[in-house]
TILUM-619059 format. One record per residue (C-alpha): x, y, z; residue in one letter; residue number from 1. Coordinates in pm, 1 decimal, always signed. Example, Ala and Ser with C-alpha at 12.3 -4.5 7.8 and 13.67 -1.06 7.14 Angstrom:
REM residues 2
<fise <+1230.0, -450.0, +780.0>, A, 1>
<fise <+1367.0, -106.0, +714.0>, S, 2>
***
This chain:
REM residues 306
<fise <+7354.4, +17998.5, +8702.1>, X, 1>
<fise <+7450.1, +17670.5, +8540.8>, X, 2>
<fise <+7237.2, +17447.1, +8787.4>, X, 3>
<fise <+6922.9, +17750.9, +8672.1>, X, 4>
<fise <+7057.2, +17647.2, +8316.0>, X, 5>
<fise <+7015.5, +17255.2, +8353.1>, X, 6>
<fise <+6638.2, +17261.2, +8566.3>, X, 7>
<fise <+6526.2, +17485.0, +8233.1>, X, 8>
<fise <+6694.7, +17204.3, +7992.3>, X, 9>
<fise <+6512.8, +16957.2, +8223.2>, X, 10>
<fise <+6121.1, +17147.2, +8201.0>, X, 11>
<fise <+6203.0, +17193.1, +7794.1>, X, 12>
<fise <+6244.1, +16793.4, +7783.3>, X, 13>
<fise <+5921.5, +16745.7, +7985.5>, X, 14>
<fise <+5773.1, +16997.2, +7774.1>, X, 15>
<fise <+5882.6, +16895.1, +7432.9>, X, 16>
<fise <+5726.7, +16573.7, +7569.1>, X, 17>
<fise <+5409.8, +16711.4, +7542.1>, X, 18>
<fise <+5442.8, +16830.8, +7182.6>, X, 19>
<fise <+5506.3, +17228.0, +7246.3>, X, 20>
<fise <+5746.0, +17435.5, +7067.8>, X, 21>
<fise <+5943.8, +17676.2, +7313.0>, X, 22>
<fise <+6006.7, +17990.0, +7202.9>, X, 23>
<fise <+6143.1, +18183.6, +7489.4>, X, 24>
<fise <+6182.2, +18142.1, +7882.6>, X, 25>
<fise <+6133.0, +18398.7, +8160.6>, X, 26>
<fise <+6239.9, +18290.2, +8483.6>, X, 27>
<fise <+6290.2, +18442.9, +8874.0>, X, 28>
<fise <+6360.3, +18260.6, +9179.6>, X, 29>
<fise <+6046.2, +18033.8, +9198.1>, X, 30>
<fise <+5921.1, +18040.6, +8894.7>, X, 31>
<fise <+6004.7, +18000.0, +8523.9>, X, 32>
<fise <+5722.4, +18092.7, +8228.6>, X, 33>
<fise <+5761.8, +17915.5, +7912.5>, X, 34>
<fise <+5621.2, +18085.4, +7602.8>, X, 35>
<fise <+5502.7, +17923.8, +7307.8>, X, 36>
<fise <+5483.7, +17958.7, +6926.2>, X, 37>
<fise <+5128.9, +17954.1, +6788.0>, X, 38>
<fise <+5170.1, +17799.9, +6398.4>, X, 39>
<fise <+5074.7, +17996.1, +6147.8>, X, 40>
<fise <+4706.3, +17956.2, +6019.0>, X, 41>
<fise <+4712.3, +17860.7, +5606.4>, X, 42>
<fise <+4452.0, +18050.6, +5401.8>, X, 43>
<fise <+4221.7, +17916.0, +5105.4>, X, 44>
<fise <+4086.5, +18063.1, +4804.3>, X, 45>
<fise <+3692.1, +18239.0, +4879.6>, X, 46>
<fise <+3385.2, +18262.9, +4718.4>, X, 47>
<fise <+3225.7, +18593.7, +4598.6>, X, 48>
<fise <+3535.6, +18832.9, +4702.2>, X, 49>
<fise <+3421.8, +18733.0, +5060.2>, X, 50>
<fise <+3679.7, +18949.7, +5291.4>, X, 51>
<fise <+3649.4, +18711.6, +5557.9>, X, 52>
<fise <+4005.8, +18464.1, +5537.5>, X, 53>
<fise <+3858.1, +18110.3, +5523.1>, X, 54>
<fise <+4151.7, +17939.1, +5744.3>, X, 55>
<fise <+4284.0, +17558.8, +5580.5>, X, 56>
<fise <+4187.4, +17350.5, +5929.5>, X, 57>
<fise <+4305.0, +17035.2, +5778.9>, X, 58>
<fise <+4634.7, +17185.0, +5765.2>, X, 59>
<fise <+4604.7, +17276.0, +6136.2>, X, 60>
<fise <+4509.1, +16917.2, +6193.0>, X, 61>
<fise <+4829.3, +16814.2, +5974.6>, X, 62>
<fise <+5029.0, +17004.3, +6183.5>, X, 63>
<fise <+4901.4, +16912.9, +6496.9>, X, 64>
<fise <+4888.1, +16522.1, +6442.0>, X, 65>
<fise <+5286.1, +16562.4, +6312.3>, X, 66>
<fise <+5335.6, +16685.2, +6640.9>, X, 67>
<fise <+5182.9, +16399.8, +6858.5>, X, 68>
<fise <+5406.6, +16157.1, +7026.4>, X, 69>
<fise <+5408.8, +15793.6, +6878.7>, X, 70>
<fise <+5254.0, +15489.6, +6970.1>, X, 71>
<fise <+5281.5, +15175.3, +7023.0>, X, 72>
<fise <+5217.9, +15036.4, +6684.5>, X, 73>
<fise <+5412.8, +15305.9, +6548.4>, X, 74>
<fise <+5693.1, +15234.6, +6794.2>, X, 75>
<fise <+5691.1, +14912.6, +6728.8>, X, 76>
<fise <+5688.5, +14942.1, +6318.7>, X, 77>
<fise <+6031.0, +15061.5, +6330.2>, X, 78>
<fise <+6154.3, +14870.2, +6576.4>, X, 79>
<fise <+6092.5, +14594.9, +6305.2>, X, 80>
<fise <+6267.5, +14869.8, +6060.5>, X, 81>
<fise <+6566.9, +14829.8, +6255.5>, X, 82>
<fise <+6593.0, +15173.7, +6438.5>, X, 83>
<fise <+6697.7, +15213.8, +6800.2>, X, 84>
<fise <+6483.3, +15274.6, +7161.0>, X, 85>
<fise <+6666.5, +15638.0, +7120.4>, X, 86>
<fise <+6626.1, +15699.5, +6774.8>, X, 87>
<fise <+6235.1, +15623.2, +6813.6>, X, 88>
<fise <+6158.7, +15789.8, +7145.3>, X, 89>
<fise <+6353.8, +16113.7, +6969.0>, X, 90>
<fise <+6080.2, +16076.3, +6688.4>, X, 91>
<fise <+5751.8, +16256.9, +6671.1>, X, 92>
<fise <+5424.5, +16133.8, +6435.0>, X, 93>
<fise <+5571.6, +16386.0, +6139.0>, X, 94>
<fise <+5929.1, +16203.9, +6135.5>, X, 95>
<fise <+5825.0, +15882.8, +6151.9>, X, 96>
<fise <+5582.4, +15941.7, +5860.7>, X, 97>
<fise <+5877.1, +16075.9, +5639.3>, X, 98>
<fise <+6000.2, +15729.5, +5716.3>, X, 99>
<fise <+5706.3, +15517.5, +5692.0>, X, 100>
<fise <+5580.2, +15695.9, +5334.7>, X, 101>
<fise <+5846.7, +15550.9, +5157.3>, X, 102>
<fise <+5829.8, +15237.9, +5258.0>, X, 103>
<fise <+5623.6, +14968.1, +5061.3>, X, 104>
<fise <+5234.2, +14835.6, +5209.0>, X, 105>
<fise <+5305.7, +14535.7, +5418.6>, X, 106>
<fise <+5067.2, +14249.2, +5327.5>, X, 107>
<fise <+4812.5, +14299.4, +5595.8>, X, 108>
<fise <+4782.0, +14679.2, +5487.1>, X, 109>
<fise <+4740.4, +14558.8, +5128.2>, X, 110>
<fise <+4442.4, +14343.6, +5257.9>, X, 111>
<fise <+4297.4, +14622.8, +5452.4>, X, 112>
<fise <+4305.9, +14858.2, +5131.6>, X, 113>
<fise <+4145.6, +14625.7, +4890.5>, X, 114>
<fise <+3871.6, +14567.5, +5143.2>, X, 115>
<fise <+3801.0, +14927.5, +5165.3>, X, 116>
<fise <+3882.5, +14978.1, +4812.2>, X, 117>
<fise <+3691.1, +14752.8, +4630.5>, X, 118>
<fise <+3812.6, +14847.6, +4251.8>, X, 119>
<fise <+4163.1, +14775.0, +4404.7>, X, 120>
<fise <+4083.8, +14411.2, +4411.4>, X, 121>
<fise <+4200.9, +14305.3, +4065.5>, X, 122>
<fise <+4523.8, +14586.5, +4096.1>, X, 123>
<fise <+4874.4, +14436.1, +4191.3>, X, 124>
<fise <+4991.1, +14707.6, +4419.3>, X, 125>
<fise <+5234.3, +14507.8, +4624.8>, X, 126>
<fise <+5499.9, +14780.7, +4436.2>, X, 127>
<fise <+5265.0, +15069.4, +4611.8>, X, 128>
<fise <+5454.2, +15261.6, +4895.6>, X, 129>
<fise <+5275.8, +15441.6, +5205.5>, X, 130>
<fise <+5257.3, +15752.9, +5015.9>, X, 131>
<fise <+5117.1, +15613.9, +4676.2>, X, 132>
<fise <+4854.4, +15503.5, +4898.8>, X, 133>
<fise <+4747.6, +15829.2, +5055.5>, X, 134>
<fise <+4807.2, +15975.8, +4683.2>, X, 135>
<fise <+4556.9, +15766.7, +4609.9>, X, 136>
<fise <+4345.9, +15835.4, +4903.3>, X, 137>
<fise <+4330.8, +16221.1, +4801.2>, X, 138>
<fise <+4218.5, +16140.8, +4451.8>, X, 139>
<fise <+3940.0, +15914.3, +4552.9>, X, 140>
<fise <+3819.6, +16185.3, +4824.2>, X, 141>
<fise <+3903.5, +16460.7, +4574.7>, X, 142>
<fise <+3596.1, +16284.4, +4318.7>, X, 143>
<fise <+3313.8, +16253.8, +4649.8>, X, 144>
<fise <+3066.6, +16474.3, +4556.1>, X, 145>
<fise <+3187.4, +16641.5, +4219.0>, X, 146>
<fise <+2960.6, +16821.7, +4023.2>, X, 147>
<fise <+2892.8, +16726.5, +3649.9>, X, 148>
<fise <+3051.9, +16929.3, +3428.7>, X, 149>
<fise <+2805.1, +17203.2, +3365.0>, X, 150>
<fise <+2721.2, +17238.0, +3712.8>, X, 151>
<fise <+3083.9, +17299.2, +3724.0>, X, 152>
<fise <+3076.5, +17542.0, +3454.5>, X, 153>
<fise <+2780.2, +17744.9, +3666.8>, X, 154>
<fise <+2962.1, +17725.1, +3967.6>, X, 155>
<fise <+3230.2, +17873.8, +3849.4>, X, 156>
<fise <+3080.6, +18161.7, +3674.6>, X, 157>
<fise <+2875.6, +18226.9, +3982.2>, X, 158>
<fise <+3249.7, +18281.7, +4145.2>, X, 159>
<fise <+3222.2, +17985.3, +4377.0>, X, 160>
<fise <+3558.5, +17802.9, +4496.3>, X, 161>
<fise <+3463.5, +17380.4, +4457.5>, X, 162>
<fise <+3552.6, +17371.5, +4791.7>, X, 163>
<fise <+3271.0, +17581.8, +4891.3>, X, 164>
<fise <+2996.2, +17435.3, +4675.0>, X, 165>
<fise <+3083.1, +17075.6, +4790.0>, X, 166>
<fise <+3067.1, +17243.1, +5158.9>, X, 167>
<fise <+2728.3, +17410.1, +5095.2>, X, 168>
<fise <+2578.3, +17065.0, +4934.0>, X, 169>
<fise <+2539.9, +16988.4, +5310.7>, X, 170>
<fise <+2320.5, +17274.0, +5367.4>, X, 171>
<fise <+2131.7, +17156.4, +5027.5>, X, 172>
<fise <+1964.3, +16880.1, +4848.4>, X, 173>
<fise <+2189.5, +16896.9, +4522.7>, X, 174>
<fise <+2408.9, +17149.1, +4326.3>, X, 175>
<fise <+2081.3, +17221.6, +4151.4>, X, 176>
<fise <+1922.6, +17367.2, +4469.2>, X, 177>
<fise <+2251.1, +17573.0, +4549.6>, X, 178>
<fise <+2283.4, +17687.2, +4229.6>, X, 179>
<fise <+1893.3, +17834.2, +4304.5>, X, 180>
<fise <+1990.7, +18022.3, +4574.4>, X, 181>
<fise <+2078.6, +18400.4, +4517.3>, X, 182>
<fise <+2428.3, +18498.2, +4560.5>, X, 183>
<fise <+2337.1, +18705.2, +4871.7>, X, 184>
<fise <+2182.3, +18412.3, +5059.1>, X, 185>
<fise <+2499.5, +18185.6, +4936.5>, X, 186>
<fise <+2761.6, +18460.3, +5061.8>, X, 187>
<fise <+2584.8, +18469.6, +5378.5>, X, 188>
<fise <+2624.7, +18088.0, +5446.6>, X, 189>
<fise <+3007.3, +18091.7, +5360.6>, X, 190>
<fise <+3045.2, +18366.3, +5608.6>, X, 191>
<fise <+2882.6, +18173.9, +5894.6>, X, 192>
<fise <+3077.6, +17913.4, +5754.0>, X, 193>
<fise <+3416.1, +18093.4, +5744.1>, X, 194>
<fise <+3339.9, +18213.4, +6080.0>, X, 195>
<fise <+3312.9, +17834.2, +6235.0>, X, 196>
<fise <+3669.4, +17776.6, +6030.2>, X, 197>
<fise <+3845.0, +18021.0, +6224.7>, X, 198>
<fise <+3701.9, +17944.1, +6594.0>, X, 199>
<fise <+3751.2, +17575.9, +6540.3>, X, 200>
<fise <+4099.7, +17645.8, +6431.4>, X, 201>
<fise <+4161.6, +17845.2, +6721.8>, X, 202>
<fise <+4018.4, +17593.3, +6912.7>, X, 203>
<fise <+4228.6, +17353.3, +6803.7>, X, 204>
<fise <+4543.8, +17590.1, +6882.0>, X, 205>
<fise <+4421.5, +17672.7, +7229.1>, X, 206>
<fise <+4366.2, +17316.3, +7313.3>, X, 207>
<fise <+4677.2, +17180.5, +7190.9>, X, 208>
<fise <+4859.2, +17442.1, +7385.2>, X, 209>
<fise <+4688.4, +17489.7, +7731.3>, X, 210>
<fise <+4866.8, +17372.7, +8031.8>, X, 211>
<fise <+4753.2, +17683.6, +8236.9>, X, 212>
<fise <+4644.4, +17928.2, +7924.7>, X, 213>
<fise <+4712.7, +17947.4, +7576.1>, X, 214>
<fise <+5004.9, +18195.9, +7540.3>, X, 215>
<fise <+5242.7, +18053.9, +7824.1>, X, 216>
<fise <+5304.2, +17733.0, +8082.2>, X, 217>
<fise <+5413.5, +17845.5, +8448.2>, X, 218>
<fise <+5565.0, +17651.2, +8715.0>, X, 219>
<fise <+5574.6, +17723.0, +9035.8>, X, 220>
<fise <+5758.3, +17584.0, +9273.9>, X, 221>
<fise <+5752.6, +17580.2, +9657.0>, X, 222>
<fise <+6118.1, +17641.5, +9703.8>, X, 223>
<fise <+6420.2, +17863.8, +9508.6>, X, 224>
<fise <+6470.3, +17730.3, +9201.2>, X, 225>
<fise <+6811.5, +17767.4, +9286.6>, X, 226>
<fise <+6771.7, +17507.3, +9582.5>, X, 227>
<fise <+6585.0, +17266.1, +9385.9>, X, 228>
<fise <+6837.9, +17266.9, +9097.0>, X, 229>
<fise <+7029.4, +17059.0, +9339.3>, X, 230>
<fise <+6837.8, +16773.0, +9293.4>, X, 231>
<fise <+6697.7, +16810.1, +8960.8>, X, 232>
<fise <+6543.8, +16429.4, +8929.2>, X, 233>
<fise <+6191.3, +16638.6, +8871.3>, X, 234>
<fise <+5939.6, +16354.8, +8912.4>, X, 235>
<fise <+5600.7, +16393.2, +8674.9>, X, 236>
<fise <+5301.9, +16202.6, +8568.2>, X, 237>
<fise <+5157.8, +16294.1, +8231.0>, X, 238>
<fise <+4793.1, +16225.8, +8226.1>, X, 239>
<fise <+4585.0, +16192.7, +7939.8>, X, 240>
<fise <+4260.2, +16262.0, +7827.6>, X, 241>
<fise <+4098.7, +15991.9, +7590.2>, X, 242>
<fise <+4122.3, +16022.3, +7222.9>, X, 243>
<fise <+3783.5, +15977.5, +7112.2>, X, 244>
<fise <+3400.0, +15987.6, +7231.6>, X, 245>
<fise <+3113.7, +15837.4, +7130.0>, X, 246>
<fise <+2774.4, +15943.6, +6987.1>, X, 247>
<fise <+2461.8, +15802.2, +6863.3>, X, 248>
<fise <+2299.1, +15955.3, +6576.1>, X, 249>
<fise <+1935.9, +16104.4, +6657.8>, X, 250>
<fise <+1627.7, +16184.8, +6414.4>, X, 251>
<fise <+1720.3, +16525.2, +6259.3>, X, 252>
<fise <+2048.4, +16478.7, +6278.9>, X, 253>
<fise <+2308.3, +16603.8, +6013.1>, X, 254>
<fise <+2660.4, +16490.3, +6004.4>, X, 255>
<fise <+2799.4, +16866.7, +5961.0>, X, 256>
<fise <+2515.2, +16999.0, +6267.5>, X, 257>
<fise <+2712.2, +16707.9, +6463.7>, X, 258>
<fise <+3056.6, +16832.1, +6353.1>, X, 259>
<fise <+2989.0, +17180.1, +6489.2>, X, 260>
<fise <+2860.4, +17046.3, +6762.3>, X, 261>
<fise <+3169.5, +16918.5, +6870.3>, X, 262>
<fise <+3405.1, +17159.9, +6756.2>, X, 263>
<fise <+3526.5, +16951.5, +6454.4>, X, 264>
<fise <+3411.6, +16924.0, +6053.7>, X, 265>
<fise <+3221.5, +16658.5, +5890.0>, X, 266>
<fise <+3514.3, +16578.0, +5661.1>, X, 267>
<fise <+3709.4, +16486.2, +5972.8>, X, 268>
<fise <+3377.3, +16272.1, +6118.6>, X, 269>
<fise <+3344.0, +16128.1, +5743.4>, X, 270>
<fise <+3720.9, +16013.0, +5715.7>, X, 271>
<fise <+3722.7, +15859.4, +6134.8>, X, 272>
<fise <+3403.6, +15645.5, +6050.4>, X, 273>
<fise <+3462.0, +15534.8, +5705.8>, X, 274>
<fise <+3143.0, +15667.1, +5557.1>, X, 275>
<fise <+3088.8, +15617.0, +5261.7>, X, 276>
<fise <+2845.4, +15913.1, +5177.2>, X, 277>
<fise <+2867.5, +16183.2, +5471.9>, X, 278>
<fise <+2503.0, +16280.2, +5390.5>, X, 279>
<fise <+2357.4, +15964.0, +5476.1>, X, 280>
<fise <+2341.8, +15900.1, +5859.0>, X, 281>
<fise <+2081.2, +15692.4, +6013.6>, X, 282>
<fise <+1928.0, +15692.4, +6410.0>, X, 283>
<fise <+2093.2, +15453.4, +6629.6>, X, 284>
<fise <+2431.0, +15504.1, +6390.7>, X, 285>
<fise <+2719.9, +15517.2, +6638.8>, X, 286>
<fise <+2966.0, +15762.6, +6586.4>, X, 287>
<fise <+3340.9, +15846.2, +6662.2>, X, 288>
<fise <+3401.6, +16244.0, +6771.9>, X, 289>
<fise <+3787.3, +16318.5, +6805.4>, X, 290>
<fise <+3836.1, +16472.2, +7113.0>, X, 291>
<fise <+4074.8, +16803.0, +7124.0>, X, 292>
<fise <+4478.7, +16662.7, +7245.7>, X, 293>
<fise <+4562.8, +16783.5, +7554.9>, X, 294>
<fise <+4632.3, +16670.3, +7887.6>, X, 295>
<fise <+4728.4, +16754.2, +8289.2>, X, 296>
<fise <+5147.5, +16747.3, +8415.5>, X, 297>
<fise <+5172.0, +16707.0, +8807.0>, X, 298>
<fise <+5515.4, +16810.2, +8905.0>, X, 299>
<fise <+5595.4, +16597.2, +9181.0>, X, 300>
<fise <+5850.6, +16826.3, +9430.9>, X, 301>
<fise <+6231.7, +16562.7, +9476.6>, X, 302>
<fise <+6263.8, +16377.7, +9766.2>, X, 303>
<fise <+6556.4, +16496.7, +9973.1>, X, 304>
<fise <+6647.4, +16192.3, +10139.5>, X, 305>
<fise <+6715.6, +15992.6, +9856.6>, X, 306>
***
């Protein structure tokens, strides 16, 4: 039982490895099933009573990227902060942000913002920590694409979330030409819309989680796991699949037709490729496409006559 106890303390490691959450183990002689928790999808505000649930992917993404395992930049960052091989290879991306946000912009990161940021350039923000920084991030991003104030005004009153509108300016010239469109034809976009939300998010779930499906991992192996407990120095190699692809933007294109393309949103597209405006794309433009996390364990079987 105990030697059972310690080769399922040994797959969790390798599995937490691989950034799943356990959340219960079957097992029989040759083979133990590992279950896993699916987060919980977050839900935002809709436009014209729409019953559909619009689901908060960048949340998803959130969640996901807290979960990844850190690299070597990361790795070494606090190194130079002073914490331990342990302490770091213990850490996932969300704990070592909780570290990193409260610490202050090192000078090269300071360059690298006022570059991007060009209204920056006269502001002393050597006091700014990581987190001012993405506080300011949010409120630059939050001002892309605002409507005046009495577009605002009609949008509202038409019973349109801001989200939305800015989301249906990509299927539009300009608020004035969505603000044209009858309610019926604009409900009918956000459900298509919605739609997309929720298989992209599950998407993202189903990739993040598949080892052999999405709801559990099994392992197999060729002889009682009671046998192989007794050498329990479970060889693996983790490969994985790369981050990112590229494209090349062709006549006709649109940055959110490319997004769905892919399986990702144009906010995410915007953000990777620094674009300044997301509705202006040119042929030729290359482009980074995240590709979905995930990646293949081989179990290698111990060698008995070590």
């Amino acid at each position: 039982m105990k030697k059972n106890i310690k080769l399922s303390m040994l797959l969790i490691t390798l599995l937490l490895m691989t950034n799943l959450t356990i959340n219960s183990i079957a097992s029989d002689d040759n083979n133990i099933t590992i279950h896993e928790h699916r987060p919980e999808f977050k839900y935002l505000p809709t436009s014209f009573n729409i019953e559909i649930k619009k689901v908060d992917t960048n949340d998803i993404l959130q969640h996901l990227k807290n979960s990844n395992p850190l690299d070597e930049s990361e790795k070494k960052y606090l190194e130079e902060k002073g914490y331990s091989s342990e302490e770091i290879n213990s850490m996932n991306y969300g704990e070592y942000y909780e570290i990193k946000k409260k610490c202050l912009l090192l000078p090269c990161e300071i360059k690298t913002v006022k570059n991007k940021y060009k209204e920056l350039l006269n502001t002393d923000i050597t006091t700014w920590t990581n987190e001012d920084l993405d506080n300011y991030k949010e409120e630059v991003e939050s001002q892309i694409d605002m409507p005046t104030d009495n577009k605002l005004t009609q949008i509202k009153k038409r019973n349109i979330t801001l989200d939305d509108a800015k989301y249906l300016l990509t299927k539009y010239k300009d608020y004035e030409t969505v603000l044209e469109q009858s309610d019926e034809t604009l409900k009918k976009e956000l459900i298509k819309h919605y739609e997309w939300l929720l298989e992209y998010a599950n998407n993202l779930i189903n990739n993040k989680m598949t080892m052999i499906d999405a709801e559990s991992i099994s392992v197999t192996f060729e002889q009682p796991v009671e046998e192989l407990a007794r050498d329990v120095d479970i060889e693996f190699v983790i490969t994985p699949k790369p981050q990112f692809a590229e494209y090349y933007v062709k006549d006709g294109d649109f940055l959110y037709k490319i997004a769905e393309k892919f399986k990702t949103n144009y906010k995410t597209l915007s953000e990777l490729n620094k674009l300044k405006n997301p509705h202006l794309i040119y042929p030729g433009q290359k482009l980074l496409i995240p590709q979905q996390p995930n990646c293949t364990i081989q179990l290698i079987k111990p060698n008995k006559n070590k």
